[in-house]
N, C-alpha and C positions, 0 to 999 in steps of 0.2 A: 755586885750588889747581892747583899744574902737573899734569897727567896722569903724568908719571910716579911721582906718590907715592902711586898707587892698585897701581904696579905691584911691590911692597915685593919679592920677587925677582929682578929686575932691576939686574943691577952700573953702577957709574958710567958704564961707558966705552958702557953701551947707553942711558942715559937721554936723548944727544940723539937718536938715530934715532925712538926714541919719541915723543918730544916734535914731530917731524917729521911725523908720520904722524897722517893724521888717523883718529883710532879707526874713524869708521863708512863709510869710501872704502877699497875693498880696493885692492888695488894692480896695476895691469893685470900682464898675461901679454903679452907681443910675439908675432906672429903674422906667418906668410906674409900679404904683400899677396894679396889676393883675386884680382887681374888676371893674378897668376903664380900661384897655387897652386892654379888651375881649369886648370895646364895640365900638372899632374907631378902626382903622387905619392909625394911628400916630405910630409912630417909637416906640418902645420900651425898650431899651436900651439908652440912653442919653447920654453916653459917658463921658468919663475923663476933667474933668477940667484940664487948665495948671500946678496946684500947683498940683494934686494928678497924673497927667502924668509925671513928674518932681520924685514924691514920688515912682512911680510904676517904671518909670525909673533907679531908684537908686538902684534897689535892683539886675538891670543886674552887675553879675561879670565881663564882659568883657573877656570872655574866649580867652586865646592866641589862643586857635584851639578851632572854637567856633559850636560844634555839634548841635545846633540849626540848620544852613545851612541843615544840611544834610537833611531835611527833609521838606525843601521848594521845591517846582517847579521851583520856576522858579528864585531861588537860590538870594533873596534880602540878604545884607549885615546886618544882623538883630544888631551884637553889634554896627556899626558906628550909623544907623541911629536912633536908640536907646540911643547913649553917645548923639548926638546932641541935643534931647530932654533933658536928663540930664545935661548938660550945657545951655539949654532954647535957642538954636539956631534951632526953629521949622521949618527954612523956610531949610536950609540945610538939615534938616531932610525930608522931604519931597523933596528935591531933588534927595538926597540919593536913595530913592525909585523909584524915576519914572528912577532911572538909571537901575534898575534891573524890577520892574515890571509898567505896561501900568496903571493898576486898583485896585490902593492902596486903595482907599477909597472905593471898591466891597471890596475886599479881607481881608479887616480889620473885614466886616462886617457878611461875607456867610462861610470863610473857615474854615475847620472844624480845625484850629490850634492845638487843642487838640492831634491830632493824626498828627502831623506832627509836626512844628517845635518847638512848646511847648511842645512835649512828651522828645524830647530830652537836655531840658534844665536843665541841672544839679540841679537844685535848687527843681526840682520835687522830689530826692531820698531824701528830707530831709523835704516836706512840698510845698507851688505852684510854677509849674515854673511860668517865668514873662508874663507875659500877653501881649506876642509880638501882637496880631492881635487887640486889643484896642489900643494899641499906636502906632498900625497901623495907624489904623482908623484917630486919634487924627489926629498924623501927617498930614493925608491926607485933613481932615475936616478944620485944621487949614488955609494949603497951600488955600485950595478953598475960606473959608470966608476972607483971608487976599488979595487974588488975588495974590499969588505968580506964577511967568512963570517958566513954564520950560526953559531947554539949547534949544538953534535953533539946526536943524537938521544940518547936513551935506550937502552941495550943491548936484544939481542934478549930478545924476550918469550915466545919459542916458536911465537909465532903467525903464523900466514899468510893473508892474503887477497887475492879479483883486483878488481880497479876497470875496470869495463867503459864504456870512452869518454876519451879525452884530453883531455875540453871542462874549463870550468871548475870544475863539478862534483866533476867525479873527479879532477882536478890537484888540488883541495884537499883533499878527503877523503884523499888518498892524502897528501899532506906534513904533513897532521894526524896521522893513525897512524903517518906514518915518525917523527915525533917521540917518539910514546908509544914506541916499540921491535918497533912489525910490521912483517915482511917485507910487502911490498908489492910487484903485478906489476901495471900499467899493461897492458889491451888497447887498441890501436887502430887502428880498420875504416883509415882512411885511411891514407897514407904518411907523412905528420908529424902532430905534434904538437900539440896546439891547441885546436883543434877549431874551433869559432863564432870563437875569437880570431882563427885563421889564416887559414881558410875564408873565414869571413861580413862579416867589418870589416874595410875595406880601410886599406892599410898609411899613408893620409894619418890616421887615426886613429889605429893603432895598428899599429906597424915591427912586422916577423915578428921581429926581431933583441931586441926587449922580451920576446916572449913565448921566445922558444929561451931565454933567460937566465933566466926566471922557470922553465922545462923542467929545468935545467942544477943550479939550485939544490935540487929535487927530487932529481934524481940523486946529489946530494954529499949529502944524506940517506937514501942507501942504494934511493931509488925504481928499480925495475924496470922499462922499459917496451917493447912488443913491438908494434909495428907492422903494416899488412897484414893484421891478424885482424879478420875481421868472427863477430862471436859470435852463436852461431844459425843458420851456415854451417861457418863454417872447422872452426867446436870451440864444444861445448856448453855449459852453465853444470853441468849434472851433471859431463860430460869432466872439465873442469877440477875439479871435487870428489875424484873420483877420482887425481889429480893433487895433492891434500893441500890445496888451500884448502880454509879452515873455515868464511868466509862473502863474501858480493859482495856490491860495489855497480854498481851499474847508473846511469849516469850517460852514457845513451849522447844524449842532445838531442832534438830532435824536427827530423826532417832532410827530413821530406816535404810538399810545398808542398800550400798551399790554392789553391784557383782558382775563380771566378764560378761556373763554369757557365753559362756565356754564349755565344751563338753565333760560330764565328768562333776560339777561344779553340786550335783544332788549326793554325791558320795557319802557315805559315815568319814569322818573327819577333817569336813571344810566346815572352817565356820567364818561368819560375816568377825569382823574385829569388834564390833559394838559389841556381838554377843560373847566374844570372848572376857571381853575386860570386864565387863556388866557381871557376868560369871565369876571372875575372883575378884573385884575389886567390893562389889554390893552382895554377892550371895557367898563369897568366902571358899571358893573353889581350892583356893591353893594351901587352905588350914584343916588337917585332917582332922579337927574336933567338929567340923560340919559335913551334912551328908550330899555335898554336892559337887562330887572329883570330875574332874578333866582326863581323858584319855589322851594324851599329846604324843606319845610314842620317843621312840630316841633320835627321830630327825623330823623340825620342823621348818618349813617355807610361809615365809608374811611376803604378802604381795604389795608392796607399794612402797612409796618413800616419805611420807608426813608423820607429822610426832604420834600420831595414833599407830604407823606401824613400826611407830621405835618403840612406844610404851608395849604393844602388841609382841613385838619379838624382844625385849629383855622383863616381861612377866614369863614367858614361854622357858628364857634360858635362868631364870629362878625355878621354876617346876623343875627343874633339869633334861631339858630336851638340848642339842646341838641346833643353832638357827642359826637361820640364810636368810635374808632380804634380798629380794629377788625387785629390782630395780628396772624400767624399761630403759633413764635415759641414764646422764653419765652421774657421778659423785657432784660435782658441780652445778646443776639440778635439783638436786635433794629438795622438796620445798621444807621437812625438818629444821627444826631449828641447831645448829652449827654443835650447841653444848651436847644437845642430845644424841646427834649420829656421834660424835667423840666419847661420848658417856658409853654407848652402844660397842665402839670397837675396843674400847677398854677392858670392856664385862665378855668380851669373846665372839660379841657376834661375829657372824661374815656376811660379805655382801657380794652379791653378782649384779654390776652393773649391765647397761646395755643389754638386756634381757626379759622376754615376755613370756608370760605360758600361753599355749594354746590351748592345752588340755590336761585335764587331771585325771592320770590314772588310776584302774582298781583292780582290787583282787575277785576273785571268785565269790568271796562273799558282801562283796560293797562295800568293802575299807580302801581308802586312800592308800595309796602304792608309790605314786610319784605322782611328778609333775612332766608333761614335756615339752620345751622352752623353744624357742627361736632367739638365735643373736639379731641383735635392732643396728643401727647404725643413726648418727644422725642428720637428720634432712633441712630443709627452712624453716623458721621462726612462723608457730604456730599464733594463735589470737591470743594465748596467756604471755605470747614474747621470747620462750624457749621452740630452739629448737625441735620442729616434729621427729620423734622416733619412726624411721621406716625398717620391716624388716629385711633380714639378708635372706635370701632365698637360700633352700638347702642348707642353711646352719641348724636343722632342730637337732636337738639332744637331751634325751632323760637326764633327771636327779630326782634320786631315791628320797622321798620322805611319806612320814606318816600322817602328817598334820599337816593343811595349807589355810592359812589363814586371810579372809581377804580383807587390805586396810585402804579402800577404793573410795572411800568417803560415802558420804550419806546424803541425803536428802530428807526435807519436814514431811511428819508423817499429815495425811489429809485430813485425818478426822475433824479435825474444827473446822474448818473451811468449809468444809462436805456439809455440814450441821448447824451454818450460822450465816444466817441470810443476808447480801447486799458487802461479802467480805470477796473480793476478784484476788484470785490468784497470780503465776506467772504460768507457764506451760509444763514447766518441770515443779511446781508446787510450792515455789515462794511465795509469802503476802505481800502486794501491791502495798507499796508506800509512800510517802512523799517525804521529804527532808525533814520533817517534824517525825515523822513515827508516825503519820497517821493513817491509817487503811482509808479504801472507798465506803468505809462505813464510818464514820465521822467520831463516835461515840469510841470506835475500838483502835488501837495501836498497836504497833507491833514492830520489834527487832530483834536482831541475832540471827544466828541458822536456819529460826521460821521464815526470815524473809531472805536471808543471803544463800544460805546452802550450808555446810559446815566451814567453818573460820575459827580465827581465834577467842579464844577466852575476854582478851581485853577488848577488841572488838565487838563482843557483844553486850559487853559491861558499856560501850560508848553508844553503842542503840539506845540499851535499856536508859540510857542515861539522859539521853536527846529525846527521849520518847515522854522521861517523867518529866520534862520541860513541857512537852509539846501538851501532854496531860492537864498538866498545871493552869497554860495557857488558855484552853482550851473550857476549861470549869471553872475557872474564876472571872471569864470575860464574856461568862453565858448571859 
């Protein structure tokens, strides 16, 4: 039976494309040569043309109960928005989505799909599922260079609230109630807009010029946002109550780095990873028409294995340093997302698995010299499910670098908490919540990094997202 008469949807003039394409081979994405795009900061990945978005499209079954959902956040309609590409109706398709999520065109491009709604697409037990977060992207890339608008919101509701943090969290939360019909005020500690999108992931991942558009689309939604405020300083969470918000979300990330505790660790030339990427991705470190350079030296070491220390060591091997990922357990570990460590050994990095530093060497004048490592081995299944690393006694040994970068993750910083009475933390400085978003203080909410620790982007897009519900709920049933 020819495959297309499984596809009973499908008009004539698409049944040879179909027919073309083999159901269980997704259809590549074109990409920067590796030997060039280890030396710019141009995007790297290129994205689907219509005819091969269209081809990649073809190959969704259209599941009657379509297990994909299951393992999105923030639960987008993946076969509609998906058939409308395959019908070439791109601008629907990218409605589709902004009906379910605020940051299609982030989310096509940061989440780790792989382990989410493309683990569960049928098409994986047989060969690749479909490549929902490219024709994410597609979609979303299309909507912005075509100028397609979103639906108008809902008229006003009477209600006001403030969203404390620019990141993803509160970008969504905040274009979820602009829809419902609340006035909505956006604070944000820094100068732009973003937050983790801007800051943290550098623009060969993800262009500042995706996210200001994804910002932009907010604002044609009536979103408020005000820049320079760091809350818990500048102005309170009470301040502002008085000021007629009726409740917040706190959506501010977790922005304060972790570090060994390791000797050596106050040297010139270790820096936390936040402040590395923060440095060129916001303050333009790596464009010598700004005055603010990096000294990385000709060898650099990133400690850790998540996408901040892949973004972390191939920004480093773009400035032109030689970089090592210095890994404690094996390749198979990695919690990085699979595209990135591949994207990473393409562009030149190296990796030393099974390997920890003790201590980081210096010179006579307080510059980083090295690093010196112990081999790990590994032991039982710690409380995360992987294998505990134990070390091997007597295996230390120097590597020579100038730079060690540490990508150890982070933690919410306290100031709000510290500053806003009747909000309980956890011990290490998550906000207490309950499945709604809602703090111990009834009026305030909160998700993402501020209550989890550091996690993913879409993850905190599904807080923000549960929270502008819990909000919603919460002020219309007063």
């Amino acid at each position: 039976m020819p495959m297309w008469k499984k596809e009973k949807a499908v008009p004539w003039e698409r049944r040879l494309l179909v027919t073309e394409t083999n159901r269980f081979v997704a259809i590549p994405v074109p990409e920067q040569d590796p030997n060039v795009r280890n030396k710019n900061f141009e995007e790297v990945c290129l994205g689907y043309s219509l005819e091969d978005a269209q081809k990649e499209a073809s190959r969704c079954l259209s599941c009657k109960v379509p297990q994909c959902r299951k393992g999105c956040p923030v639960s987008v309609n993946i076969p509609e928005f998906i058939g409308h590409i395959k019908e070439g109706n791109i601008e629907e398709a990218a409605r589709s989505l902004w009906a379910y999520s605020a940051l299609p065109a982030v989310c096509g491009r940061v989440c780790p799909q792989e382990n989410q709604c493309e683990k569960y697409c049928v098409l994986k037990n047989k060969g690749d599922s479909v490549s929902i977060g490219k024709l994410e992207r597609f979609a979303a890339d299309y909507a912005r260079n075509h100028k397609v608008k979103a639906n108008p919101p809902a008229p006003f509701n009477g209600h006001k609230v403030a969203i404390i943090g620019g990141g993803p969290a509160g970008l969504t939360c905040a274009g979820e109630l602009a829809k419902k019909g609340f006035k909505v005020h956006v604070f944000e500690a820094l100068q732009r807009l973003g937050g983790v999108l801007i800051y943290g992931i550098p623009s060969f991942r993800l262009p500042d010029e995706v996210v200001e558009e994804e910002v932009k689309k907010l604002e044609d939604l009536g979103v408020e946002f005000e820049t320079n405020v760091i809350v818990g300083r500048t102005v309170t969470i009470d301040a502002l109550k008085e000021e007629g918000f009726e409740a917040f979300f706190i959506g501010s990330g977790a922005g304060l780095p972790r570090f060994m505790n390791i000797p050596g660790e106050n040297l010139n030339g270790v820096f936390s990873a936040n402040e590395f990427l923060t440095r060129t991705n916001l303050m333009h470190a790596n464009d010598d028409l700004f005055d603010t350079p990096l000294k990385l030296g000709q060898k650099v070491a990133v400690i850790g294995g998540g996408n901040v220390a892949m973004d972390a060591a191939r920004v480093s091997k773009r400035l032109g340093s030689d970089v090592t990922v210095v890994y404690r357990r094996t390749e198979k570990e990695l919690p990085a997302r699979s595209e990135e460590v591949h994207h990473a050994k393409e562009e030149g990095i190296h990796f030393k698995f099974l390997t920890n530093p003790v201590e980081i060497l210096g010179d006579e004048d307080g510059w980083t010299k090295g690093i010196r490592c112990i081999e790990m081995e590994l032991g039982e299944p710690d409380a995360s499910g992987r294998r505990r690393p134990v070390p091997i006694q007597g295996s230390e040994f120097d590597l020579a670098v100038d730079t060690v970068i540490m990508a150890l993750g982070t933690s919410p910083n306290p100031l709000i908490s510290m500053t806003t009475q009747g909000l309980e933390t956890e011990d290490w400085g998550g906000i207490i919540v309950n499945e709604t978003g809602q703090s111990t203080r009834e009026d305030i909410f909160a998700g993402g990094d501020a209550v989890t620790g550091a996690a993913t982007v879409i993850l905190a897009m599904g807080a923000g997202k549960e929270a502008a519900k819990g909000i919603e709920d919460y002020l219309l049933k007063k």
